[in-house]
MIKOLRO-326290 format. One line per field, with one value per residue (C-alpha): x, y, z; residue in three letters; chain. Coordinates in steps of 0.5 Angstrom, whole numbers, plus 500, padded with zeros to 3 digits. Layout:
N
c1 (X,...) .
c2 (Y,...) .
c3 (Z,...) .
r (ALA,...) .
c (A,...) .
//
This chain:
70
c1 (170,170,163,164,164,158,155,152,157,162,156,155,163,163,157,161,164,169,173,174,174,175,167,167,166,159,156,158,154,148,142,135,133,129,125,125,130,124,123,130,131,125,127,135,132,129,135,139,134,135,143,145,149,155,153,149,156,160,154,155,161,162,157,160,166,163,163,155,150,148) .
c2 (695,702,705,709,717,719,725,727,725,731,736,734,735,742,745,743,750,744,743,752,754,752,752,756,753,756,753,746,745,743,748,749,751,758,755,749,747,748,754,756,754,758,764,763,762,767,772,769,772,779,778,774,767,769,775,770,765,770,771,764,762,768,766,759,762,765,773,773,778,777) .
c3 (407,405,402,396,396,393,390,395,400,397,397,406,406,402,405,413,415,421,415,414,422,429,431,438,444,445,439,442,448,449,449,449,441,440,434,429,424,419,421,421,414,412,415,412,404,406,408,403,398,401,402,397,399,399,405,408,409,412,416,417,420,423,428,427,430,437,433,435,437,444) .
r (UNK,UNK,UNK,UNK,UNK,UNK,UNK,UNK,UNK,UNK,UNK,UNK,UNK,UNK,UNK,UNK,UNK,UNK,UNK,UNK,UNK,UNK,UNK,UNK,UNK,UNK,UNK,UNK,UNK,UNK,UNK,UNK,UNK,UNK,UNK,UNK,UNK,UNK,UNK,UNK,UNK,UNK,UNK,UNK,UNK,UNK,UNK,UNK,UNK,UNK,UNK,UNK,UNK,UNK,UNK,UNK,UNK,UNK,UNK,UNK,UNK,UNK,UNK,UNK,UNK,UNK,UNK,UNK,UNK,UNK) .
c (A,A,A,A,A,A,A,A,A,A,A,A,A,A,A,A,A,A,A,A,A,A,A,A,A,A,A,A,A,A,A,A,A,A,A,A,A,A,A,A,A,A,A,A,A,A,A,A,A,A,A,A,A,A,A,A,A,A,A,A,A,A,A,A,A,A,A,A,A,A) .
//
């Protein structure tokens, strides 16, 4: 039997760049994390504040797809 999609399901589904872009291949390996993932989401509200949500979700997938700064 099959759950129903709820609300919070649609907002997990929209907010999933795997459903917009090929994730490169570097982005799915294992690997040792530089900071926490509080910590990351502290630092990204931050960033967006600065460049705003639309930059910041270019910024994003761009990584996503292995255009990062090494």
């Amino acid at each position: 039997m099959t759950k129903p999609v709820t609300e919070g399901d649609v907002k997990r589904i929209l907010s999933n760049p795997f459903y917009a872009i090929q994730v490169d291949e570097s982005m799915c390996v294992p690997h040792e994390t530089l900071i926490s993932e509080e910590d990351w989401i502290k630092s990204a509200v931050k960033l967006v504040e600065e460049i705003g949500v639309e930059e910041y979700m270019k910024n994003l997938l761009e990584n996503l797809k292995g255009n990062y700064v090494t």
